[in-house]
N, C-alpha and C positions, 0 to 999 in steps of 0.2 A: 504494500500500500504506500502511495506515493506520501512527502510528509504533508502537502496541499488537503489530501483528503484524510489526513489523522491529525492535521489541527480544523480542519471543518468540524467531525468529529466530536473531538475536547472541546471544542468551543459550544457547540451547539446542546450538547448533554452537562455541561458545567453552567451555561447562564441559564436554561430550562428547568434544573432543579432548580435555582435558585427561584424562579421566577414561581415554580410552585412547591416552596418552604419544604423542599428536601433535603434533606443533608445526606450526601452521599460518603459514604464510606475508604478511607486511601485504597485507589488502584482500579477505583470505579472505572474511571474516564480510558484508563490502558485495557481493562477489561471490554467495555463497549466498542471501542479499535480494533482489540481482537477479534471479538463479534462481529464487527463486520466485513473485515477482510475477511475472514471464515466462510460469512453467508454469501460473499461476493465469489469466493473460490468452488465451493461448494453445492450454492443454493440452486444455481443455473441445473444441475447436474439433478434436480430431485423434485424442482417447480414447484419451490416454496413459497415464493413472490412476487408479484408482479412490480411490485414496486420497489426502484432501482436507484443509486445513486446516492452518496454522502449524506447529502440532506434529509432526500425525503426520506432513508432509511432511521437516522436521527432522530427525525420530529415525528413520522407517521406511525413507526414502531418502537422506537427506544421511548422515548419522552412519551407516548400514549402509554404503554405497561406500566410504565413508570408512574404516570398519573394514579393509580392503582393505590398506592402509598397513603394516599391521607383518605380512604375509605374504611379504613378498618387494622387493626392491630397486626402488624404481621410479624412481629419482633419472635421468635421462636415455634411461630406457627405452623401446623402441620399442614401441606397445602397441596392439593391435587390441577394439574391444567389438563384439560380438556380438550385433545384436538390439538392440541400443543403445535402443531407443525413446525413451524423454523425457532419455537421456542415463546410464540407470544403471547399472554404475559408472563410466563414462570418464569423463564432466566433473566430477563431484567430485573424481577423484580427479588430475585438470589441475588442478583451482584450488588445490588441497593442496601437489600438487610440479609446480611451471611449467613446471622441465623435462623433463616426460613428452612425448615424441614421437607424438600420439592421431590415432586413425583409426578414426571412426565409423564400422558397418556397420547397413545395417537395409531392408528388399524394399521397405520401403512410402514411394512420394513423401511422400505428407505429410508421414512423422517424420521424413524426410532434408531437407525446407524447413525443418520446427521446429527439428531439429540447427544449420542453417547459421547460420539468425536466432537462433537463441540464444548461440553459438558469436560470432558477429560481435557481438552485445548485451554480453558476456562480456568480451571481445576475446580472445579465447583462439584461438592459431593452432590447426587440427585440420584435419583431411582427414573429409569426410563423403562417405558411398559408396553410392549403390541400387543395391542388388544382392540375389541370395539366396546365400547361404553356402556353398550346394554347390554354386556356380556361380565363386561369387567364387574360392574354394581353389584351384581348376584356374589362375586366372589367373598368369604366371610373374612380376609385378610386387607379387603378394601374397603367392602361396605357401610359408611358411617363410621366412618378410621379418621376423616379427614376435620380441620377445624375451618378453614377456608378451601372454597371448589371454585376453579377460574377457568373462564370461558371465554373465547375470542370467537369462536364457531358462527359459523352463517345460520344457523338455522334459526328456525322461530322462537320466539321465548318458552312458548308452551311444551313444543318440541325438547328444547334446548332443555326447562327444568326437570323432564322424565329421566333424559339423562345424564342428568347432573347433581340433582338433591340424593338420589342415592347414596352419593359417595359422602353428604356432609354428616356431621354426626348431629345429636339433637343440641341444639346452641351452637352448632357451628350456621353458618351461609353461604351460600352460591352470589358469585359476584360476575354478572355475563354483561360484556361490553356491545352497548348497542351503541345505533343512531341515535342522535339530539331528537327524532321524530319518531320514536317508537309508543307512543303514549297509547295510541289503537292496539297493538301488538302486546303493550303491559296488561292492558285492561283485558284483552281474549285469554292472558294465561294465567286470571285469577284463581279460577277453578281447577284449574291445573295444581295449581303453588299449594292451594288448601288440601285437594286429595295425595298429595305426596308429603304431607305433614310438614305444613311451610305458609310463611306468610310475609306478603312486602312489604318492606321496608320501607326502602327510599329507592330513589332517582336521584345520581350525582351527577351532575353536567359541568364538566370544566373544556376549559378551553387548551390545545394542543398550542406552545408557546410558540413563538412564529409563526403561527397562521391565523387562518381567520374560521378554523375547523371548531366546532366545539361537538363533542362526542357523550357520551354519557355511559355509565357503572348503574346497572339496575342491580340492588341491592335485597336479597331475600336470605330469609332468617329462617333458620333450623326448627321448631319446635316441638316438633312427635315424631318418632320414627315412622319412614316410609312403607307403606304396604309393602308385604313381601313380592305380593305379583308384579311390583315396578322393579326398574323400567320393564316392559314388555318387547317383544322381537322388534326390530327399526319397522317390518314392513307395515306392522301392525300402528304403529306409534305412527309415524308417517299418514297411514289410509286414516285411522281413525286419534286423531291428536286428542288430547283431554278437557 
């Protein structure tokens, strides 16, 4: 990596936290450099992202995970991500607070080789898993094991919390990154939240520092264990959503 795009880099992940009252930990800023000459070496080879380049990899994925930080406690946290693919939100948000207890999930070999070798590149201890989520949740070594579940995933919310509140424990929450305009999309996956033993929260909306993005952290809270028969097979969840 040229030094042009490893002080873009530094520069862009050092005034972003600050701009959203993060205090990042020595070695953050060499760790995110590594990341992304990683994902620039790498990513190509496994079509983790579309989105390319210094910057927008800075502001649209580092500093968005990041933003993650002032929604809830992560300081020793047990924390499962979801779909993980190139890593977003879990490994920013390990190199943030080191003492995050992380465990990559994601169906597909390739991104769970990219996870481990980036992970060991990092040196960041983390559990990386292939599996699929509505498979993984049934498992009793993961089931409601986790105290924060993180979600970058495209799917719907409704969708998104069958497989994902599985894994939180009671008092733990699921923290799934939407659009600033999901509010339709919140409201269809109330009935969902309540039969998987869960109830919302909040809506955090911040804004992505350099831009004029603002995104938002749909926030749901643990409170009864989830029925045994969730999640259900994807086809089933998929045809008939909750």
């Amino acid at each position: 990596m040229s030094n042009v795009m490893s002080d873009i880099i530094s520069t862009i992940i050092a005034q972003g936290a600050k701009k959203m009252n993060i205090e990042l930990p020595p070695g953050a800023e060499a760790a995110f450099r590594a990341y992304y000459d990683f994902l620039e070496r790498h990513g190509k080879n496994v079509n983790l992202t579309a989105i390319t380049g210094a910057e927008d990899v800075a502001r649209l994925h580092f500093l968005d995970s990041l933003a993650l930080v002032n929604t809830a406690d992560f300081e020793s946290a047990k924390i499962i991500d979801i779909g993980s693919g190139a890593g977003f939100p879990g490994v920013p948000l390990k190199i943030a607070i080191p003492s995050i207890d992380l465990t990559l999930l994601d169906s597909t070999g390739k991104r769970i080789t990219f996870l481990s070798e980036l992970c060991a590149r990092l040196d960041l201890q983390s559990s990386c898993i292939k599996a699929r989520a509505e498979e993984a949740a049934h498992l009793p070594e993961l089931r409601e094991m986790y105290d924060i579940v993180g979600s970058r995933a495209v799917a719907k919310l409704n969708v998104l919390s069958e497989l994902c509140l599985p894994f939180a424990r009671k008092g733990g929450m699921l923290i799934a990154m939407k659009s600033v305009d999901s509010d339709d999309e919140v409201d269809e996956a109330k009935l969902a939240i309540e039969t998987l033993g869960a109830t919302l929260q909040e809506s955090y909306d911040y804004k992505i520092p350099g831009t004029n993005l603002i995104h938002r952290a749909v926030i749901i809270s643990k409170v009864e264990k989830t029925p045994e028969k969730y999640p259900r097979r994807f086809k089933k969840v998929q045809k008939e959503p909750l």
